[in-house]
C-alpha positions in Angstrom: 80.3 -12.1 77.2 81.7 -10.1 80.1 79.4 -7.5 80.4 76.8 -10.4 80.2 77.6 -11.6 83.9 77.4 -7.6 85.3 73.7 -8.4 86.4 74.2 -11.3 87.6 76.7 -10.1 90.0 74.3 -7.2 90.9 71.9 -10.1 91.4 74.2 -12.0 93.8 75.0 -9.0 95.6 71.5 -8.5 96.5 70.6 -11.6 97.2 73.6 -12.7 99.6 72.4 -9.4 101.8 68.5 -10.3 102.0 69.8 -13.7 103.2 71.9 -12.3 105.8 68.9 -10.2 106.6 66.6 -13.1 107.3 69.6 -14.3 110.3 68.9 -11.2 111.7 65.5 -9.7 110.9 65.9 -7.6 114.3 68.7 -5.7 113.4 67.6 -2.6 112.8 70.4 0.1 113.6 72.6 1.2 111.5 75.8 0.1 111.2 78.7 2.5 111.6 79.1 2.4 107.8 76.2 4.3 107.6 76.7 7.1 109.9 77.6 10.9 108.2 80.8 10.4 106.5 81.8 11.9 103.4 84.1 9.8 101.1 86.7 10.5 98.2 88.1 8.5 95.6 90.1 8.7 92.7 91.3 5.9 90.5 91.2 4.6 86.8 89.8 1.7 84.7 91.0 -0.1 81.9 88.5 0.8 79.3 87.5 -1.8 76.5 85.7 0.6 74.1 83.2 0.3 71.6 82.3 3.8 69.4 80.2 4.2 66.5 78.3 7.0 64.5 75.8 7.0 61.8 77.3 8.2 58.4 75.9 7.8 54.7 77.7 6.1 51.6 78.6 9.1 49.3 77.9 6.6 46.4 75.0 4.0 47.2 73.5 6.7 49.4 73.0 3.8 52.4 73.2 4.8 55.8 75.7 2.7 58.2 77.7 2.8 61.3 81.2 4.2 60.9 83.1 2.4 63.8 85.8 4.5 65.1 88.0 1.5 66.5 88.5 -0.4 63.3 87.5 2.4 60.5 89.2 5.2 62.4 92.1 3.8 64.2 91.4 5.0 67.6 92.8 3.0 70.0 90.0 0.6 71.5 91.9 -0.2 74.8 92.9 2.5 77.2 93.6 3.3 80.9 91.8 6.5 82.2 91.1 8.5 85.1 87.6 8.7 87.7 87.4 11.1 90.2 84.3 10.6 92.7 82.6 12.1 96.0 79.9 10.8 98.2 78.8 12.3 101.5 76.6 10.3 103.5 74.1 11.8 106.1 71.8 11.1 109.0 72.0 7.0 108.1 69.6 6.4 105.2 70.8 9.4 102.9 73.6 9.7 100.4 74.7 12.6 97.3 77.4 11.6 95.1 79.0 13.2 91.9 81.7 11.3 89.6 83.4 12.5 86.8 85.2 10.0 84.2 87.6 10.9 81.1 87.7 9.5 77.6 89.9 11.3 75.1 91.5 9.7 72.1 92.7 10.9 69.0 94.4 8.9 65.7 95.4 9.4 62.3 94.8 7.6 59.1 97.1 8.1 56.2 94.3 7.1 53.1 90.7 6.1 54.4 89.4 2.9 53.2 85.8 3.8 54.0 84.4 7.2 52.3 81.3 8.7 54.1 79.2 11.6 54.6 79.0 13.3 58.3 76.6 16.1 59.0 78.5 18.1 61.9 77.3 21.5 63.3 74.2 21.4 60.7 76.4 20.8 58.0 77.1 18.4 55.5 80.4 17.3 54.8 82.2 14.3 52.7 85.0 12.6 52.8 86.3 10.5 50.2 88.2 7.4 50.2 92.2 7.9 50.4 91.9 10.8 51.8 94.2 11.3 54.8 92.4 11.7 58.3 93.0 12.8 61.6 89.9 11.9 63.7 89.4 12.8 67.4 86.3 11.1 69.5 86.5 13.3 73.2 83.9 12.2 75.6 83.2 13.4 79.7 81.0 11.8 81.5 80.0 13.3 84.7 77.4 11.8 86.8 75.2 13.4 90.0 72.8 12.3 92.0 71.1 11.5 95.4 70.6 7.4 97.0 68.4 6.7 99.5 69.0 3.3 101.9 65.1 1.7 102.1 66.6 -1.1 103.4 69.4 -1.3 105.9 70.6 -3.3 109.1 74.2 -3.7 110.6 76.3 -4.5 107.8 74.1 -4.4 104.3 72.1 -1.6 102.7 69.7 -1.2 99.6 68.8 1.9 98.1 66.9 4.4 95.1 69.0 6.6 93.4 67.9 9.1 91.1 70.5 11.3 89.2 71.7 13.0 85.6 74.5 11.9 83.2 75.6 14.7 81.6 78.2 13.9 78.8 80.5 16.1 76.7 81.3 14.9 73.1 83.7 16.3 70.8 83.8 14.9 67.6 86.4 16.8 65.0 87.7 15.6 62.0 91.0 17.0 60.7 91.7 16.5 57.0 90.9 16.0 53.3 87.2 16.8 53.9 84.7 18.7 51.0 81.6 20.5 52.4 78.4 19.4 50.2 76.4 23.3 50.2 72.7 23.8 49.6 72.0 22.6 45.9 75.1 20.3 45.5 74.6 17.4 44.2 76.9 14.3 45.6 79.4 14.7 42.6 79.6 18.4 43.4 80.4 18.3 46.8 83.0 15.6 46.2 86.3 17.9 45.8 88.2 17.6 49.2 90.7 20.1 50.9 92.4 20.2 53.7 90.0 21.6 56.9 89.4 21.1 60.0 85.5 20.3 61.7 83.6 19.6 64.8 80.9 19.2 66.8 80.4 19.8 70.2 77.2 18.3 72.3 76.3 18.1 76.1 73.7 15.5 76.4 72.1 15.2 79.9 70.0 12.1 80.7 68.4 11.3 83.7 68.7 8.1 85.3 67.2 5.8 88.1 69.0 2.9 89.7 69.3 0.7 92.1 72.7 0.0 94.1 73.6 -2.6 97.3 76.4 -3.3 99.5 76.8 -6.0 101.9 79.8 -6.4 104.6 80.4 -10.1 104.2 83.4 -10.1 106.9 84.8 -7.1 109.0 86.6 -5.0 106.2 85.1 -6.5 103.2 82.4 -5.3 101.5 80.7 -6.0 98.1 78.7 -3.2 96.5 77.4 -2.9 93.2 74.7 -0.6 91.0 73.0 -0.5 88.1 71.5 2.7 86.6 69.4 2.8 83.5 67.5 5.6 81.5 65.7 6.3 78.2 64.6 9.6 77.0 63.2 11.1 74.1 62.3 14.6 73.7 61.8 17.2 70.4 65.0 16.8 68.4 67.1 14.8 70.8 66.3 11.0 72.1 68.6 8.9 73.9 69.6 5.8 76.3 72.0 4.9 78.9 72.8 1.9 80.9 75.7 1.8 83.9 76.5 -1.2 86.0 79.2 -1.7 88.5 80.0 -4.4 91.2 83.5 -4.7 92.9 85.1 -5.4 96.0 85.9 -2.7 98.6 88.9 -3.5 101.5 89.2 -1.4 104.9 93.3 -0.2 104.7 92.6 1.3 107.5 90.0 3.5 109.5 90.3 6.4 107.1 91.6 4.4 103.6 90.2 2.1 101.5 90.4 0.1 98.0 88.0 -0.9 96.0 88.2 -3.2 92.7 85.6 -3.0 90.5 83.9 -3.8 87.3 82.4 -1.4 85.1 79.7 -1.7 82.0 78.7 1.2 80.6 76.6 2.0 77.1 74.9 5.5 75.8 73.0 6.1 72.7 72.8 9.9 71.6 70.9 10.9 68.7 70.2 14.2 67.6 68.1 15.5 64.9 69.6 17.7 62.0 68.2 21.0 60.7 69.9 20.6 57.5 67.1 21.2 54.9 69.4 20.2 51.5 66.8 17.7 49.4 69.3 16.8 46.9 71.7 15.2 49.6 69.7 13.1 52.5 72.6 12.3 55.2 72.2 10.3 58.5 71.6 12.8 61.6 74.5 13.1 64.0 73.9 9.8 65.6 76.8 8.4 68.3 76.8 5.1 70.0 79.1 4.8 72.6 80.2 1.9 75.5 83.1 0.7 77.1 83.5 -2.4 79.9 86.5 -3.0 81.8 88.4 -2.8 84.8 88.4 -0.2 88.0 90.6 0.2 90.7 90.1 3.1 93.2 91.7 4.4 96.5 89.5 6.4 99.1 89.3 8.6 101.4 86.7 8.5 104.2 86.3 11.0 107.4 
């Protein structure tokens, strides 16, 4: 229900400024705020996550969603790091780059829930009991360039246009049997112990829209909301990202910010494995998290 109320917030953020702006349709300097500064924060959020991957019953042959919180044991709730610059030039002009880690690993001593996994074009089953280590690595850096279209002494709204780019690392550690070209599902069932993984960097694009209004000397809320669908030759994917908070003055050069963070990305990649006795779900992850931020920064 949580991440429910993130547009609204956006909403409210945007509309509180264009009523201020009607008080004071005249205003048209910039306010200090604005001017070139160039800003630093670092920080973490309390991540509430939600991570998924297409996968195929070895036995019925069905594909479903092998959830790596409750199937997998990886923790769902965590505490991780941000790290994010902005610089801000000549008033109406802004670049930014952020980087965020999720890394989690966990073990599971006899799997409830057998599947097949194509990783690295490759097909691989694992049966149920088998013991499991599982590790889900995702980086998610983010760049891009705002522009203020709208601005007056103490509220801006602006265009950003920009690229996720996120690493994923998916490795499985274990009782695992590799299904070869011919196999049948009963031939590719014997497991041993091995260790396999895939690696993928998966850019999307994205367009947005952000705000922030200085309701009283020192306070200021901001939010944005980023979205983006692609789908091109053997990859297709989605993204959404939404954040409003709360930013204090400490003082002229720090400053605090509270925030809250939704954030949700479909990946799906195509497989080139050409077996026709085995037909296994392509590598397929589903990914979000909402939660928590709190930041300190740096501005001169």
């Amino acid at each position: 229900m949580a991440y429910k109320l993130l547009p609204l917030l956006t909403l409210a953020v945007l509309s509180t400024s264009a009523l201020a702006s009607e008080g004071d349709s005249q205003v048209t300097v910039p306010s200090k705020m604005e001017q070139d500064k160039t800003v630093i924060r670092i920080g973490g959020f309390y991540s509430n996550s939600n991570s998924t991957m297409d996968v195929t019953d070895p036995l019925l042959g069905n594909n479903f969603k092998l959830d790596f919180e409750e199937d997998l044991n990886l923790d769902e709730s965590q505490f991780l790091p941000f790290f994010e610059i902005q610089y801000h030039f000549n008033a109406k002009h802004r670049i930014y780059a952020d980087w965020k880690q999720l890394h989690r690993n966990a073990e599971v001593k006899k799997l409830t829930v057998p599947f097949q996994v194509t990783l690295d074009d490759q097909i691989y089953n694992v049966q149920a009991g088998a013991n499991l280590e599982t590790t889900l690595n995702i980086d998610i850096a983010r760049i891009g360039y705002g522009y203020n279209f709208y601005q007056g002494n103490n509220y801006n709204f602006g265009l950003s246009l920009g690229v996720h780019t996120m690493f994923i690392k998916t490795a499985f550690n274990g009782d695992i049997g590799v299904c070869l070209k011919g196999d049948s599902v009963q031939q590719c069932s014997d497991a041993n112990p091995r260790y396999v993984d895939e690696e993928v960097t998966a850019p999307l694009p994205d367009i947005g829209l952000y705000a922030d209004y200085e309701f009283i000397p020192g306070f200021k809320l901001n939010a944005h909301a980023q979205y983006f669908y692609i789908e091109l030759d053997d990859i297709k994917g989605s993204l959404v990202d939404i954040r409003a908070g709360l930013e204090a003055k400490i003082s002229d050069n720090w400053h605090m910010t509270a925030a809250f963070n939704y954030y949700k990305v479909d990946v799906d990649f195509d497989s080139n494995v050409a077996q026709s006795d085995i037909k296994v779900a392509n590598y397929n992850l589903y990914y979000s998290f909402i939660g928590p931020m709190l930041s300190v920064s740096y501005h001169f």
